[in-house]
Structures are given as structure tokens and as C-alpha cells.
N, C-alpha and C positions, 0 to 999 in steps of 0.2 A: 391367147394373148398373155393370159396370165401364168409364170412358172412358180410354182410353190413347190417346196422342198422339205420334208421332215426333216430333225435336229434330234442331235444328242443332248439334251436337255439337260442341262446343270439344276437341281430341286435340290429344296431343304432335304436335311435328316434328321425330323422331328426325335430322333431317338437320342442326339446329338445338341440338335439345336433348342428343343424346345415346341409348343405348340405352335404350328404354321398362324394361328391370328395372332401371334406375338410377334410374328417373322415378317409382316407382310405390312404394305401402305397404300394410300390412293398412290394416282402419280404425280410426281413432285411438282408439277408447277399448280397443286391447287392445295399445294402443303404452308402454311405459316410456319412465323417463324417458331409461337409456343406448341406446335403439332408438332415439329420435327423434334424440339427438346424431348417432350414427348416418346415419340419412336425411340428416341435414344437412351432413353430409360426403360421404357418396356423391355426388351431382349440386347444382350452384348450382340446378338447374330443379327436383328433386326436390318433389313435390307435397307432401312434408312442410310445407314455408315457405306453404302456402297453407289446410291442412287443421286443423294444429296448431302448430303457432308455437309457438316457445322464448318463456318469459316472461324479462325483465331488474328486476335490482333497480329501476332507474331510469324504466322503465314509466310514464305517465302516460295522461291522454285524449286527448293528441294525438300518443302515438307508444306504441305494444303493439299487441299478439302480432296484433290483429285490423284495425289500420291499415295493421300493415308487411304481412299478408293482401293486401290491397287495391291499396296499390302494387307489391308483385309482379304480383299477376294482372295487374293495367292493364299493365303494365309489359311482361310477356310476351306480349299478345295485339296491345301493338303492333309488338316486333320480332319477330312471326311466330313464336315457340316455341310458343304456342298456337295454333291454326288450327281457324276454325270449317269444320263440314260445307259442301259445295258444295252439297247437295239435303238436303230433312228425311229422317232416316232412324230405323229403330231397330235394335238394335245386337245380335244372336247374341254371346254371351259363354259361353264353355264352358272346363273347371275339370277338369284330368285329374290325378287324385292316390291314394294310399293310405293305406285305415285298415284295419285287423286283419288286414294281410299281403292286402289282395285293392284290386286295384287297379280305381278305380271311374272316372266320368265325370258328371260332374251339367254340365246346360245352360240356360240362361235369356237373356231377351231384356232390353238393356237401353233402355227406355222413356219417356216422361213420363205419371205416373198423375195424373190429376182428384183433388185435395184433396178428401177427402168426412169431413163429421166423423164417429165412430163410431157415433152414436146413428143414422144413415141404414142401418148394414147393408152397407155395399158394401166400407169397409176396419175391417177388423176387427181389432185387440190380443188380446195375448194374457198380457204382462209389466206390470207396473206400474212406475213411472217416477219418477225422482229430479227437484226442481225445481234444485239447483246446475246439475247435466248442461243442461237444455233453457235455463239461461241463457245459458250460453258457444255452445250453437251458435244462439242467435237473435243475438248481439254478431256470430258471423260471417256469415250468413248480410243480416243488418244494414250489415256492411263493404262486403260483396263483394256481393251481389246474385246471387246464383251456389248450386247444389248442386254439392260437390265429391266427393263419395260417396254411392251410390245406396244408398237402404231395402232390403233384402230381403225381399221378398213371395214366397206361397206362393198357388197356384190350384190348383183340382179337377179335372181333366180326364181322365179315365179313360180316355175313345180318345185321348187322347194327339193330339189332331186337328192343334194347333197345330208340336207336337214332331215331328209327320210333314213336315209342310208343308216345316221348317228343315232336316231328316235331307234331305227332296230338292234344299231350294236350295244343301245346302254339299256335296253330291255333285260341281257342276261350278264353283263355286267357293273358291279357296282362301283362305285366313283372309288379311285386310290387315295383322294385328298378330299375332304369336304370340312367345312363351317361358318359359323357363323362373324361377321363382323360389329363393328361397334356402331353403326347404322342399323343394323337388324338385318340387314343383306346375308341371304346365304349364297357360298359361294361352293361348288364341284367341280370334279375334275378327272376325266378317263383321260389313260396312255392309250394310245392308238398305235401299234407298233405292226400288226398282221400288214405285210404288205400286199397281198390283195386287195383289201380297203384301202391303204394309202395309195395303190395304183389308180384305183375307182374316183378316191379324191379329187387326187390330180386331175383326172381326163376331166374331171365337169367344171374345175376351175380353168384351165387355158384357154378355153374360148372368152372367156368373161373381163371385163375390166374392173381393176378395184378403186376405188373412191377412197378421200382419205378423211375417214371422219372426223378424230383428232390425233394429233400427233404430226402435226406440219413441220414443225422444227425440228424434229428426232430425224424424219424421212429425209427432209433437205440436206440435214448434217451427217446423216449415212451415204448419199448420195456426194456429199465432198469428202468425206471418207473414204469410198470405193474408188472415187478418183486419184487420190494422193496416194495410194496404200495398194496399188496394185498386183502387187506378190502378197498379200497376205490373203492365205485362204480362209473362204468364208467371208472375206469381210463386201463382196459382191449382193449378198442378200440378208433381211432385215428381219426381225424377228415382229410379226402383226397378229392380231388377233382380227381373223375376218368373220363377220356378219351380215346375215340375211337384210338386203333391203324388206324382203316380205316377215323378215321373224316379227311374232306379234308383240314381241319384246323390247322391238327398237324403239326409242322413245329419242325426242329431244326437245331440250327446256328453253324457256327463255333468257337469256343474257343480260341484265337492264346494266345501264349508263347514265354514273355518277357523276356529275361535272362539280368542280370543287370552288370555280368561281368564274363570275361573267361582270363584263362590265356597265349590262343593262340592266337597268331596272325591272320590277315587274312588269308596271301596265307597255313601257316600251316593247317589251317580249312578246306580250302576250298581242299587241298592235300587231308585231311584226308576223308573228303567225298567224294571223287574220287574213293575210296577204292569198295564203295555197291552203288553210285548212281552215274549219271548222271547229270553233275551240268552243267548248262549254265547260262550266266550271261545275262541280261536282265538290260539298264537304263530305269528306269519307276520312277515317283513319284505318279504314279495315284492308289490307292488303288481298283476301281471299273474295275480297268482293271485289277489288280493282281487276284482278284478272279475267272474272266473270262477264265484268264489265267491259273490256278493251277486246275477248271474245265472241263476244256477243254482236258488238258494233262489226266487228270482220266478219260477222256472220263465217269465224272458223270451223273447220270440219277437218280436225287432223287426222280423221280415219281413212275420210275421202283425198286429203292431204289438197282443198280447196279452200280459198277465202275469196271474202269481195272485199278488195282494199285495202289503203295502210293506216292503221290505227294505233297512235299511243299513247299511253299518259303522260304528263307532265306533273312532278310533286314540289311545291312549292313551299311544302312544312306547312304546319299547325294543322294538317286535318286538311288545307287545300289541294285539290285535285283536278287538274284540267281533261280533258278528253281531247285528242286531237282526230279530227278524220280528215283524209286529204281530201280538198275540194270535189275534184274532178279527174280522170283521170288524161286528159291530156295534159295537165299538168308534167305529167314522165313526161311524154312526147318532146314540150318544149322545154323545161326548165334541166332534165336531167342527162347526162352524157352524152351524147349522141353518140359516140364511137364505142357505146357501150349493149348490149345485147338486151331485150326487153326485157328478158327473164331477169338480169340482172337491176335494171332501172325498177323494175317492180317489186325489187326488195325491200322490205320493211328498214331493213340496217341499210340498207343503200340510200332511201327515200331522208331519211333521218337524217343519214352526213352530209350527203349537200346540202339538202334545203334547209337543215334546220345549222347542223354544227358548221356548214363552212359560209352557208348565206347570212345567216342571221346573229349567229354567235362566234364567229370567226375562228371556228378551230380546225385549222384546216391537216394534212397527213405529217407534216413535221412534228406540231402538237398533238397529234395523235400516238405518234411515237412514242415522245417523250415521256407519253404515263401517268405525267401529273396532273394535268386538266382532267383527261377523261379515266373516270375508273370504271370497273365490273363488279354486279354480284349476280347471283342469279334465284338471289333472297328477297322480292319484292321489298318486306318487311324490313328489313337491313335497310336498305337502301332509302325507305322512309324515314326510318330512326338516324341516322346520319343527315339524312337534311333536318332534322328535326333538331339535332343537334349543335346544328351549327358548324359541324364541320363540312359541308357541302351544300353549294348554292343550289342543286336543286337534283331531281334522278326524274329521267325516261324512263320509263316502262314501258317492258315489248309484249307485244305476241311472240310464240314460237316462231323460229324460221320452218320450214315444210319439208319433208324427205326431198320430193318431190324438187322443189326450188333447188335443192343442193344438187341432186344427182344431175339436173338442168344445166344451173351456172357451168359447173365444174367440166361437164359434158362439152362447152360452148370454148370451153378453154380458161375461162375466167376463175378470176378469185371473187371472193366475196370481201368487205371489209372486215377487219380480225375481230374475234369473238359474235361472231355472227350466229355461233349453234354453239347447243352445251348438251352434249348425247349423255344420256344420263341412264341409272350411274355409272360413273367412270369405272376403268378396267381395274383391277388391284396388281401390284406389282410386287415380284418375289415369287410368284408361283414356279414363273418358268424363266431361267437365262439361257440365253444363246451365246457362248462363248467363241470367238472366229478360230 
């Protein structure tokens, strides 16, 4: 089902450009605006000036963020700072880092996936999608002709067949690119060019569907890109980084949700949740105990990728801290969608937006949109200090959403509501372009 295609790969030339962790960023939608200053000073070649461009008051349509794009790129792949592949290849990329004091490895290959639209089954969503976001990256994608950071897709592969195959070809060869980032993340990187191997790839990917773990708006706006653009070659398939559902490396965080203002009261709020949940009040200022604690009550088991229940905090500042458990569970049954699939009704960010943001707090998907009610971080901590602050009436706290839940929903057809998963850490961008 799945067609993947090696690429002529456009890479830095560190001999040229400078050191590759000078050259390189997360991806831009979890860039600020003092980060990208930032990137813009670290290196003149920094992939910033190509990904995300600084806007100017003076800005028009024939000089902004997504032109001066374009004359960089040009610009660098004529005096050789970018450098296409010698042979198609695809691209081993592996991600050695730490989350909960245990130090992990997640590994993926970096690709060109066949555009398939959703409704065929073969790339599957799993988030629902903002149209501002998929405008700015069809303007670049429009400029440059080019992907400058890969989708993150998720595959099913239980013998781990393909992940065997890479464990033997990086045995006797060593990474072309490797270091460290300002995380403490080490990042590598093998050319895979023997096509033998990339023939062997191939066969164990086509039967497989991919999942889209993050990167919904890049996928949607390459997919109206391939539709509008259809003499340009290459531009049919996407440049994704895919990953083992079973790598022991996959990981994903929790999301929490900052509401910046309600027009209830406390004890009103706290009444109206009394209604379907279980609320107990809790003085804590420690964020590492919150988690423990909202864990604990789901009786979570993300290895087993099980919980019993939806569970989450409420931070109300000063040190106060609600626990929410849902009553009962027929509560989905009656109170939640009906036209919507169980797996879905039993999601934690699902359970949240009805019952609490559109029943009780009236924020319903217009204001969800719009941004400025509800915000994200995936910083317990943050998110307490900003209620504490005063700039925000209050933050949910979540559990993880579950592999499992995602590969489910997404399987069933559905989306989830947006920022439901936070796959962590994110991919780094700059390693590899795919130029069409």
C-alpha cells in the first residue's frame, strides 16, 4: 500500500557551511519568535532563512519571508553549501536522548512517500488541522519547490523486519553526519544508496499503511500542491521520516491546555464538574508530582499502552490543584458524540472538549481555532507558572494520549482534536531536502 522512493538528497557542506548543529533547527512550528532570532545568528546558512524566515514591516509580493526563501536556496545550491546526493538514496536517521531519567534511542529512515489522499487508506491522520498553518507552508513550498523538513510517519511492524535489516548495515558502517544538539540530543545519520537494500526496503514497506504522527499541515499542503502542480516532477511525493510503531524509542508526551480566561467563577466550575467527574482538591506546587499523580489515578501503563479511565488536573494557581476522574464510564456512552467511534469518545482530549471546554466552559471549535482562549505547552511547569502569573485563568493537565489510541482513531478514519499527541523529540530539520 505504501510506495516510498529514495531521493537525491540536497545536505549541508559542512566544509562550506560550517558545523551541521550550527545549520540545523527543531521544526518551525515549535520555533519562537526569540529561537528563530537566534538561528539567525548562529550560521548565515542556518536552515532557519529557508524553513521560517523573519517577516519585515516592509514585506510586499515581491520581497518576504517566502522570496528571500527562494533566493537563499538558489543561491546555496549554486555556491555548493547545499549539495545534491551522488546516487538516490534513503537516509537511516537515529535520535539518542532522555525522557524520565532513562535514556532511550528511536530510529527511522528518511524517504520520499507517494502522496496518497486519506480517503485511499494507505496515509492515515490522526489531528485535525488549522487552514492559516497549511497557507504559509503552500506560499513556501510555492517559492521554493523544495521539502525542507520531513512529515513524521509511524508503520506497524512487529518483526521489526526493516529495523533488523538497518541494526546490520550500520554495524559495519559508520554514520556520514553525527552530533550533538543544544538539548543534549545526539543526532546520526547513514546514506543508504546500495540498491539491494533500498529494493529490500521497499518490498517490506508496501504492504504497510503509514500514520501521520506529526506533520498534518505539511502532508495536507503537499497533497494540494500535487494537485495544482501537476507537471512538476517530484512534487507527487513528500519527503517523511518513518518510524517503528514497535521502536522502543517512540515516545509521546503529554499536551496540557491553557485557557487564558472563563467567565466562571471558581466554586461555580468546580460545582459544574461535580456533575460527570470526581473532583478532589489537592495543594501541590510540584509539577513532577502532578504527573505521578494523574498517572497513577489512570492506573497508566504506556508500555502496555493501557489505562483505566480519563484523568486530569485542573491548576487553579497558588499551589491549588484539582484531580478530575470521570465518574463512570457510561458517561461517553450518553453525554459524548454518538456519531463518533468509541475509541475516539474515550479519548482523554476528546472527553475534555465536550464535557468540560464546550459543556461547561463554552469553548466550543470556532474558539478553538481562533488560538487565543485555549493555548499549549507540554511543560506541566510553564503552564503552572503562567496561571500563577496571572496571565492565564487556569491549565489542564493531561496524561499521555497512547500509540495505541492514535494508530486506533486514525485507523477508524477519524481525527483526534488538534494537539492531542506531542511525539517526542521532535525531528531536526536541515539534515535532508528534497528538492522536486
Amino acid at each position: 500500500m505504501a510506495e516510498i522512493a529514495p531521493l537525491h538528497g540536497l545536505r549541508y557542506d559542512e566544509k562550506k557551511a560550517g558545523d551541521i548543529k550550527d545549520l540545523v533547527t527543531p521544526p518551525y512550528d515549535v520555533i519562537d519568535p526569540t529561537a528563530q532570532e537566534q538561528y539567525y545568528e548562529r550560521n548565515p546558512y542556518n536552515i532557519i532563512r529557508l524553513e521560517y524566515g523573519l517577516k519585515y514591516p516592509n514585506d510586499n509580493e515581491a520581497n518576504n519571508r517566502y522570496t528571500r526563501a527562494a533566493g537563499f536556496f538558489s543561491q546555496w545550491q549554486k555556491n555548493g553549501v547545499l549539495q545534491a546526493e551522488g546516487k538516490p538514496a534513503i537516509y537511516l536517521y537515529r535520535q539518542k536522548f532522555s525522557v524520565d531519567g532513562k535514556t532511550l534511542t528511536r530510529s527511522g529512515i528518511i524517504c520520499r512517500v507517494k502522496l496518497e489522499p486519506y480517503e485511499k487508506g494507505v496515509v492515515l491522520p490522526h489531528e485535525e488541522t488549522m487552514p492559516k498553518h497549511k497557507a504559509d507552508r503552500y506560499a513556501l513550498m510555492t517559492a521554493c519547490g523544495a521539502n525542507f523538513s520531513p512529515v513524521f510517519g509511524i508503520y506497524s511492524d512487529r518483526q521489526r523486519s526493516i529495523d533488523l535489516m538497518l541494526d546490520d548495515f550500520t554495524q559495519n558502517t559508520p554514520p556520514g553526519t553525527g552530533f550533538t544538539d543544544e538539548w543534549g540530543h545526539s543526532h546520526s545519520l547513514w546514506v543508504i544508496d546500495t540498491p539491494d537494500l533500498l529494493q529490500k526496503i521497499q518490498k517490506q514497506m508496501k504492504p504497510l499503511q503509514i500514520f501521520i504522527a506529526d506533520g498534518h499541515h505539511r502532508y495536507e499542503t503537499a497533497l494540494k500542491f500535487a494537485r495544482d502542480n501537476p507537471t512538476i516532477a517530484g512534487a507527487d511525493h513528500l519527503m517523511m521520516t518513518l518510524v517503528n510503531l514497535y521502536d522502543p524509542g517512540l515516545v509521546i508526551l503529554p499536551t496540557h491546555r491553557l485557557i487564558t480566561k472563563s467567565n466562571l467563577a471558581q466554586n461555580q466550575l468546580i460545582a459544574a464538574l461535580q456533575e460527570d467527574f470526581l473532583v478532589e482538591g489537592i495543594q501541590t506546587s510540584n509539577a513532577a508530582s502532578i504527573a505521578g499523580l494523574l498517572s497513577d489515578m489512570a492506573k497508566l501503563n504506556e508500555d502496555e499502552g493501557i489505562k483505566d479511565g480519563q484523568v486530569f488536573g485542573l491548576y487553579l494557581g497558588n499551589g491549588l490543584l484539582y484531580s478530575l476522574k470521570l465518574r463512570d464510564s457510561s458517561i461517553i456512552d450518553s453525554k459524548m458524540p454518538a456519531d463518533r467511534s468509541k475509541a475516539w469518545r474515550s479519548l482523554d482530549v476528546s472527553v475534555l472538549q465536550k464535557l468540560i471546554f464546550e459543556n461547561i466552559l463554552g469553548i466550543g471549535m470556532e474558539e478553538l481555532a481562533g488560538g487565543e482562549i485555549v493555548q499549549y505547552t507540554r511543560d506541566a511547569g510553564e503552564a503552572m507558572s503562567k496561571v500563577d502569573d496571572g496571565s492565564h485563568g487556569m491549565a489542564f493537565l493531561m496524561n499521555p494520549t497512547l500509540i495505541p489510541e492514535v494508530t486506533e482513531v486514525a485507523a477508524n478514519g477519524e481525527k483526534m482534536p488538534q494537539k492531542s499527541t506531542f511525539f517526542y523529540p521532535k525531528l531536526i530539520t536541515g539534515l535532508v531536502i528534497n528538492k522536486f
